[in-house]
C-alpha positions in Angstrom: -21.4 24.2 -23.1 -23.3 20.9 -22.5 -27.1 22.1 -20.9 -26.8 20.5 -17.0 -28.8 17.8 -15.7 -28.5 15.6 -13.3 -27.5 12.7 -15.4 -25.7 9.3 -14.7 -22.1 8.8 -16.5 -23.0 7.0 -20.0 -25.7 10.1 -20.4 -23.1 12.7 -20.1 -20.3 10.6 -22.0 -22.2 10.1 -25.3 -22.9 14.5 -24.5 -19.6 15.0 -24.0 -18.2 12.7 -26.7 -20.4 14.8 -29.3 -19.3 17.6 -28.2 -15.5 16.4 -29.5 -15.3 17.2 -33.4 -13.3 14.0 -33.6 -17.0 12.0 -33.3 -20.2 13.2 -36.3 -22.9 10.3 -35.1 -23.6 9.1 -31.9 -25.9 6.1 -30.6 -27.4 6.1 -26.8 -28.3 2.4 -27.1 -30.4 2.4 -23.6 -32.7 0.0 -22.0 -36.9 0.7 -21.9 -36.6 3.4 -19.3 -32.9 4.3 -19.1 -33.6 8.2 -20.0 -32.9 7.9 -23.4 -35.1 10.3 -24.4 -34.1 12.8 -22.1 -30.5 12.5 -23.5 -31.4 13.1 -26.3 -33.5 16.1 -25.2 -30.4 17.6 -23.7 -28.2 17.4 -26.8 -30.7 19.1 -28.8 -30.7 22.0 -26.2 -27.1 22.2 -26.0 -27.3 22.7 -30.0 -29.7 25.1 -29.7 -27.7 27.1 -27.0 -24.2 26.8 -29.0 -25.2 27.5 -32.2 -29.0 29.1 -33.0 -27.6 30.3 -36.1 -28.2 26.5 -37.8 -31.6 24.8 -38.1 -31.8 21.3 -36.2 -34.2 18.6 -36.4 -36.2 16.0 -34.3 -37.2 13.2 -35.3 -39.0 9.8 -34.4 -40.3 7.0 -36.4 -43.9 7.6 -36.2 -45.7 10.9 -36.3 -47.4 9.4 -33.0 -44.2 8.3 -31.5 -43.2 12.2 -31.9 -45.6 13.7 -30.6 -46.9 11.5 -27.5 -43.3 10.8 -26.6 -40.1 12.5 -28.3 -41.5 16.1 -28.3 -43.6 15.5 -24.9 -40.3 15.1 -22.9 -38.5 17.7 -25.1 -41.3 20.7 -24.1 -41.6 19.6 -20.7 -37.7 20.1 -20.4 -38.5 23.6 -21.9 -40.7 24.5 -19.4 -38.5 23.3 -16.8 -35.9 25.5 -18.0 -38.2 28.6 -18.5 -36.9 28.5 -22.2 -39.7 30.9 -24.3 -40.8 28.9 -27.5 -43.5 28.8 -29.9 -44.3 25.5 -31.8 -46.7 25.7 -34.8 -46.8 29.3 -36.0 -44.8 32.0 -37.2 -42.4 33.4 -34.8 -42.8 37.4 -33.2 -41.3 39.7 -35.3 -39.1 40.9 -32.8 -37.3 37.5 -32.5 -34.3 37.0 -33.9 -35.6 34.6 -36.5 -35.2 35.0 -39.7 -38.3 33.6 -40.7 -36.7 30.8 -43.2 -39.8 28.8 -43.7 -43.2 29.9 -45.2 -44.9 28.2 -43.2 -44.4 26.9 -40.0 -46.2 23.7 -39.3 -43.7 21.4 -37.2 -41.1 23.6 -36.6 -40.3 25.2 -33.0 -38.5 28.8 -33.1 -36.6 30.2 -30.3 -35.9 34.0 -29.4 -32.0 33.6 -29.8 -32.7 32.7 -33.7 -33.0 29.2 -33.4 -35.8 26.6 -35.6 -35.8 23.2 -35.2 -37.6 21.2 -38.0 -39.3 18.2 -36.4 -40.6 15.2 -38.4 -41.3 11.3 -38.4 -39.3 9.3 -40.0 -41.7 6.8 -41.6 -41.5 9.0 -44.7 -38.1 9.7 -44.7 -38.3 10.9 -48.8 -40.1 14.4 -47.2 -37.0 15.2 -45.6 -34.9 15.1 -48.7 -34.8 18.9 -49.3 -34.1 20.3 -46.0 -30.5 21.6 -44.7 -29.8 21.0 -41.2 -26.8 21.8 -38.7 -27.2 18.6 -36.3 -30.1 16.2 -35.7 -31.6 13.8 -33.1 -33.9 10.9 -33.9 -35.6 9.1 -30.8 -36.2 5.5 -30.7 -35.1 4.3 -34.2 -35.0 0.5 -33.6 -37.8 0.1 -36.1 -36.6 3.2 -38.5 -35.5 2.1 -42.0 -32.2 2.3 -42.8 -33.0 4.1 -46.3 -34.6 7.0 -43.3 -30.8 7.4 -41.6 -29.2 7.6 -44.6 -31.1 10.5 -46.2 -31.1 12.0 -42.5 -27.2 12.2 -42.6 -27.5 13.4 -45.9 -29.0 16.7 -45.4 -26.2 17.4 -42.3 -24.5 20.0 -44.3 -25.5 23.5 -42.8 -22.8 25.5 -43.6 -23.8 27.2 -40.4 -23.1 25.1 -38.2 -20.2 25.0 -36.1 -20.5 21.4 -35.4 -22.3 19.1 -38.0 -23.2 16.0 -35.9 -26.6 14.1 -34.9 -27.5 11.4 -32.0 -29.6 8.7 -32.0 -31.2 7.4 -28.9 -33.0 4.4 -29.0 -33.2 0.5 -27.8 -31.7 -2.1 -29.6 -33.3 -4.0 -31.8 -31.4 -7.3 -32.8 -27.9 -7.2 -34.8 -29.8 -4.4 -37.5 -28.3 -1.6 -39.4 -27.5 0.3 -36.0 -25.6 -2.5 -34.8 -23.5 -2.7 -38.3 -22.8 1.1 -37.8 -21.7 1.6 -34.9 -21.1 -1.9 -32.7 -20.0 -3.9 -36.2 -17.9 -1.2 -38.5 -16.4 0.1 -35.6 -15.6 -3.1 -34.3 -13.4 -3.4 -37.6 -11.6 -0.8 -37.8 -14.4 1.9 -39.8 -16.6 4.1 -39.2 -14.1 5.9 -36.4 -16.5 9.3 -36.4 -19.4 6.8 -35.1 -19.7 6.6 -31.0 -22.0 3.7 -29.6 -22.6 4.0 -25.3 -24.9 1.6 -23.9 -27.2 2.3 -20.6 -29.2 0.1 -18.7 -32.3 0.5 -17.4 -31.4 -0.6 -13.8 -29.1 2.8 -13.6 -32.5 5.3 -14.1 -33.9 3.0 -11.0 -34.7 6.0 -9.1 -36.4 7.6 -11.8 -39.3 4.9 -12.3 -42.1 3.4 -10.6 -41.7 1.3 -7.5 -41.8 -2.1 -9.1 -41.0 -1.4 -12.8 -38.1 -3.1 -13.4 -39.6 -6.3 -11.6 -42.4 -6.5 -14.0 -40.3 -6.0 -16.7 -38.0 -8.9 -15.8 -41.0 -11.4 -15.5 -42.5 -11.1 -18.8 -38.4 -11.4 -20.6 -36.3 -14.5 -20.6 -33.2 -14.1 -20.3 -31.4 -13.1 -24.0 -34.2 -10.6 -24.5 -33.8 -9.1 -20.8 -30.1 -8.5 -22.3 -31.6 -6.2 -24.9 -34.4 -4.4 -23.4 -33.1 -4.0 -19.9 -29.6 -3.7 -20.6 -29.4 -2.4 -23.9 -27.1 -4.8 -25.5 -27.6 -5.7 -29.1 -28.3 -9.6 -29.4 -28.6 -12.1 -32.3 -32.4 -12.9 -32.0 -32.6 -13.7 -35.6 -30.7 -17.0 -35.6 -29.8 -20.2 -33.2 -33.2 -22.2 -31.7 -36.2 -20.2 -31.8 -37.2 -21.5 -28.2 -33.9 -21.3 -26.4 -36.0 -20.5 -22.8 -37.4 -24.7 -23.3 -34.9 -26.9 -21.5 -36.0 -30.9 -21.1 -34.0 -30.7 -17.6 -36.0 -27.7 -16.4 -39.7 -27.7 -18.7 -39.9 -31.2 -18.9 -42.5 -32.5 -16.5 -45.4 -34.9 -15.4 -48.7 -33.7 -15.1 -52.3 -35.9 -15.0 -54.8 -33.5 -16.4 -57.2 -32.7 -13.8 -61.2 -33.0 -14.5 -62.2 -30.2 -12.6 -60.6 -27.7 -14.6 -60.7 -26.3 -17.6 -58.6 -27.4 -20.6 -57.0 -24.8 -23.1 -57.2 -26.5 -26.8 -53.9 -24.7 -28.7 -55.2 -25.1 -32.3 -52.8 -25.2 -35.4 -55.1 -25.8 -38.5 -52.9 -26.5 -41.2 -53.5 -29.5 -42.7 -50.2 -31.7 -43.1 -50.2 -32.3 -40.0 -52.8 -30.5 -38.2 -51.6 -30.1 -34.3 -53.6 -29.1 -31.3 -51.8 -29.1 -28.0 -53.8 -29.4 -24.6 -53.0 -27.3 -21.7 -54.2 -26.8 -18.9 -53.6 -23.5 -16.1 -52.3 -24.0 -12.3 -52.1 -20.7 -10.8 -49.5 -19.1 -12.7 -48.0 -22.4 -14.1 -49.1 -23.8 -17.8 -48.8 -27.1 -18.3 -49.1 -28.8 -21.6 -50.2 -32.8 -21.2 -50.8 -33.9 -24.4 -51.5 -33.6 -27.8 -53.5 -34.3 -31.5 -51.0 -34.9 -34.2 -52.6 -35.6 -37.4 -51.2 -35.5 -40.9 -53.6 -35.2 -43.9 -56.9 -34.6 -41.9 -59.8 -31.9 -41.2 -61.3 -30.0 -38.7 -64.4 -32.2 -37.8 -62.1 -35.2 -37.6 -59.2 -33.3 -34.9 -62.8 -32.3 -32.5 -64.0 -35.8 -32.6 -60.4 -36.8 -31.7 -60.7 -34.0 -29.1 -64.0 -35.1 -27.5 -63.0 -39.2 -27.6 -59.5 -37.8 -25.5 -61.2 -35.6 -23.2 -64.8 -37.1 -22.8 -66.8 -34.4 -20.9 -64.5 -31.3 -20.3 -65.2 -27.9 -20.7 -62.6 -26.1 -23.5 -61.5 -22.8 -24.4 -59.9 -22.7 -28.0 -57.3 -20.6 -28.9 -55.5 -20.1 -32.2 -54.9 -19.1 -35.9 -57.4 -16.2 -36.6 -57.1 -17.1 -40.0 -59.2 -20.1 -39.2 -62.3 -17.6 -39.1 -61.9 -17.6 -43.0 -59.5 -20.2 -43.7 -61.0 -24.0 -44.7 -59.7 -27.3 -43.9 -63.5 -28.5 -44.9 -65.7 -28.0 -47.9 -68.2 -25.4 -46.6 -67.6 -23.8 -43.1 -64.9 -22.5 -41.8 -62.4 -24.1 -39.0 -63.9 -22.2 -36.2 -67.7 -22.6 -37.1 -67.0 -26.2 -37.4 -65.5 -26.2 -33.7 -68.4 -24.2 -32.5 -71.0 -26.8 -34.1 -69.1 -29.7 -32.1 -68.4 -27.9 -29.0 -71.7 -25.0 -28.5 -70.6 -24.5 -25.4 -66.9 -24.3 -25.5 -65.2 -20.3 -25.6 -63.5 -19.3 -28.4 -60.6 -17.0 -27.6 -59.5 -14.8 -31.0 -57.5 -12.3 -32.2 -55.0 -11.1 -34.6 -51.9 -12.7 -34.3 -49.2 -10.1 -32.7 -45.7 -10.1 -35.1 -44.0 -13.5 -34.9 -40.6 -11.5 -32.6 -43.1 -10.7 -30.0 -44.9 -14.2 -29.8 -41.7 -15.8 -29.8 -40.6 -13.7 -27.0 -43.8 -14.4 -24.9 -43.0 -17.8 -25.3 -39.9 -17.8 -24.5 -40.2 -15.8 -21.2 -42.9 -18.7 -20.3 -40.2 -20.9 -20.2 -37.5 -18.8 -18.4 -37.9 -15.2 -17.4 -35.0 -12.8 -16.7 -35.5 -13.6 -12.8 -35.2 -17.6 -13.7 -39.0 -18.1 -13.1 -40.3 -21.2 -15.6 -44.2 -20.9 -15.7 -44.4 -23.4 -18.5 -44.1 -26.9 -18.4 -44.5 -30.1 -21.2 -44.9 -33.7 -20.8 -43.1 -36.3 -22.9 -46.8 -37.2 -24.1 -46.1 -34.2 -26.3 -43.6 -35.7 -28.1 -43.8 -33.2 -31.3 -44.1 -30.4 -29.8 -40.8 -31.0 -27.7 -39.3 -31.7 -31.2 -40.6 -28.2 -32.5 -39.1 -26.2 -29.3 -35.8 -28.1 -29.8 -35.3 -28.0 -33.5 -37.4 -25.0 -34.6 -34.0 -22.5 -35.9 
């Protein structure tokens, strides 16, 4: 039997499709908020029911990720159902349990017999000497393939009346999930692999009033593909800054006196680029720009001040320049700081380069075709770094 819930068709197809000995793996391949997780709670229960003779397992891909989020929804279900559980300790004696584990850290045991090992998967090599009957691992976009290779490894439970495991999870790019089951299948292999894909506009009624719509505003359009609709997308080659088109970003803009101007500081040497910007609202526009080859710090602020004689600034950029040189003695944001006492200095660690690029991106054109960043041809190499940067 498959444990009922109210569910959407592509959460009781990948159930179902499990449920068919003709299919081991299966991938829910869901938007941020399509009830991925509670698929995957659901399968795990159904396994539980069917067969408490086996042992089962739970993953995610951090120890955090498990606990705040995979094994929240997964007990909360439990609760729901009235299902009697213990989670950390030894089971009673009267349980049917047969006690298989000394101890009993991370494991959940059932009345009807059942244990479910639960672990993260970020060190997959503790895993290796386990047996299990069927397994689900939650969000595995940024699990190592080395992780799901060991995982279907230890599938062998002799046990078990149907070896099989699901993944649920977002995509993340054409990575090893995509190979196995989107690419393999695509060619003919991999025929015991099942890939269904949700969106997250189908669990609408199921989140907040307003969550989709923030989500859509801070995605351009390819990434909304992945993250909303759960559709595995090439972000790893083509133009970096597909969002920038000249016939939609390209604009005119004096820069206004009265406001304040955002310096965008690259410090690399050959050629050292700042970019000038300045905020309208919600609308950034970038007016010009100081592009330098083979020069320093000092020299790119008094370029700055003869520009822009008399502005307030705020600097952003590489946090690297807190320790980094480009002059004998001080470093790149000291030096600032000497020429411009006044001016704020905006730092932090630079988030990975994916998520930047995506920011970017949905500047240029979110997934509700909103452009809230313009350039003007005064910025003639920085047009030449959206278009050509691959």
């Amino acid at each position: 039997m498959i444990c009922e819930f109210k569910a959407y068709k592509e959460e009781l197809e990948i159930l179902k499709t499990l449920e068919m000995k003709t299919t081991k793996y299966g991938l829910f391949c869901g938007g941020v908020g399509s009830g991925k997780t509670t698929t995957g709670t659901h399968f795990a229960l159904t396994r539980i029911i069917n067969n408490p003779e086996t042992v089962g397992f739970i993953g995610a891909n951090t120890y955090k990720q498990l606990n705040q989020s995979t094994l929240k929804t997964f007990f909360s279900w439990l609760d729901a159902y009235e299902i009697n559980y213990v989670f950390n300790i030894r089971p009673p004696r009267y349980w049917r349990t047969k006690n298989a584990f000394k101890k009993h850290d991370g494991i959940i045991s059932f009345p009807s017999g059942a244990q479910v090992i639960t672990r993260s998967l970020e060190n997959y090599e503790d895993i290796r000497g386990i047996e299990i009957g069927w397994f689900w691992c939650d969000e595995t976009r940024d699990t190592k393939r080395e992780a799901w290779d060991v995982l279907k490894a230890r599938l062998r439970d002799k046990k078990s009346n149907l070896l099989c495991g699901l993944l649920t999870s977002t995509p993340y790019g054409w990575d090893w999930m995509y190979e196995e089951f989107d690419q393999k299948k695509t060619l003919g292999q991999n025929i015991d692999h099942v890939l269904v894909t949700a969106s997250t506009y189908k669990n609408r009624k199921h989140l907040p009033a307003g969550y989709i719509e923030s989500l859509e505003s801070s995605y351009d359009p390819e990434l909304a593909k992945q993250e909303l609709l759960g559709r595995f997308i090439n972000i790893t080659q083509g133009r970096v800054y597909y969002g920038f088109s000249r016939e939609f970003n390209l604009t005119e803009y004096q820069y206004d006196r009265n406001r304040t101007i955002i310096v965008c500081c690259d410090f690399n040497v050959d050629p050292c680029a700042w970019v000038l910007v300045q905020i309208i609202g919600r609308n950034k526009y970038a007016f010009d720009e100081i592009y330098v080859r083979n020069t320093n710090t000092p020299a790119m602020c008094r370029l700055l001040r003869e520009k822009c004689p008399n502005m307030r600034f705020i600097f952003y950029g590489d946090y690297s320049g807190t320790y980094r040189e480009t002059s004998a003695t001080l470093s790149d944001w000291e030096i600032i700081h000497q020429a411009f006492p006044d001016a704020e200095q905006r730092l932090r660690p630079d988030p990975p380069v994916k998520d930047r690029v995506a920011a970017v991106n949905a500047q240029f054109q979110n997934a509700q075709g909103e452009r809230r960043a313009f350039v003007t041809k005064e910025c003639k190499n920085l047009i030449i770094d959206l278009e050509t940067n691959v």
